[in-house]
C-alpha angles and dihedrals in degrees: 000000000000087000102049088051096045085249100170100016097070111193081232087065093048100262128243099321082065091047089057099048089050098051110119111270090027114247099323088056080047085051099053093043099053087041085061095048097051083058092053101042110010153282096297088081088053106129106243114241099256080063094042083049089040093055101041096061090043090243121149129204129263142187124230108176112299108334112076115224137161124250120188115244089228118083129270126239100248119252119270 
C-alpha cells in the first residue's frame, strides 16, 4: 500500500528520482542492483532504458520546477 501512495518517497525529498540519484554508487550503482534483482526475481525490477542510457553517460537527474529533465554531470561548453 506505502508504494501505491508514495508512502517513503515524499514529493518534499525529492521523491524517487532523488532516491535514485542518492543510492550508493549513483545510477549506475541503482542500475546494477536492480539488474540483480531482476535476476533474482524477475524481469519487473529490470531498469527502463532512459535509466540504462542515464547510467551509461554518467548523467543524474534534476528538477527544474515542475517538469522533470536530465542534465549530464560533465560540464557543459559555455554559450557563444
Amino acid at each position: 500500500m506505502g508504494s501505491l501512495l508514495g508512502v517513503g518517497f515524499p514529493a518534499w525529498t525529492g521523491g524517487v528520482v532523488q532516491y535514485i540519484n542518492r543510492y550508493q554508487g549513483g545510477l549506475r550503482g541503482f542500475v546494477a542492483r536492480a539488474h540483480e534483482l531482476a535476476g533474482r526475481y524477475g524481469e519487473r525490477f529490470t531498469p527502463p532504458a532512459l535509466l540504462l542510457n542515464m547510467a551509461a553517460e554518467g548523467c543524474i537527474f534534476r528538477t527544474f520546477g515542475p517538469a522533470l529533465s536530465t542534465r549530464s554531470r560533465r560540464t557543459a561548453p559555455a554559450a557563444n
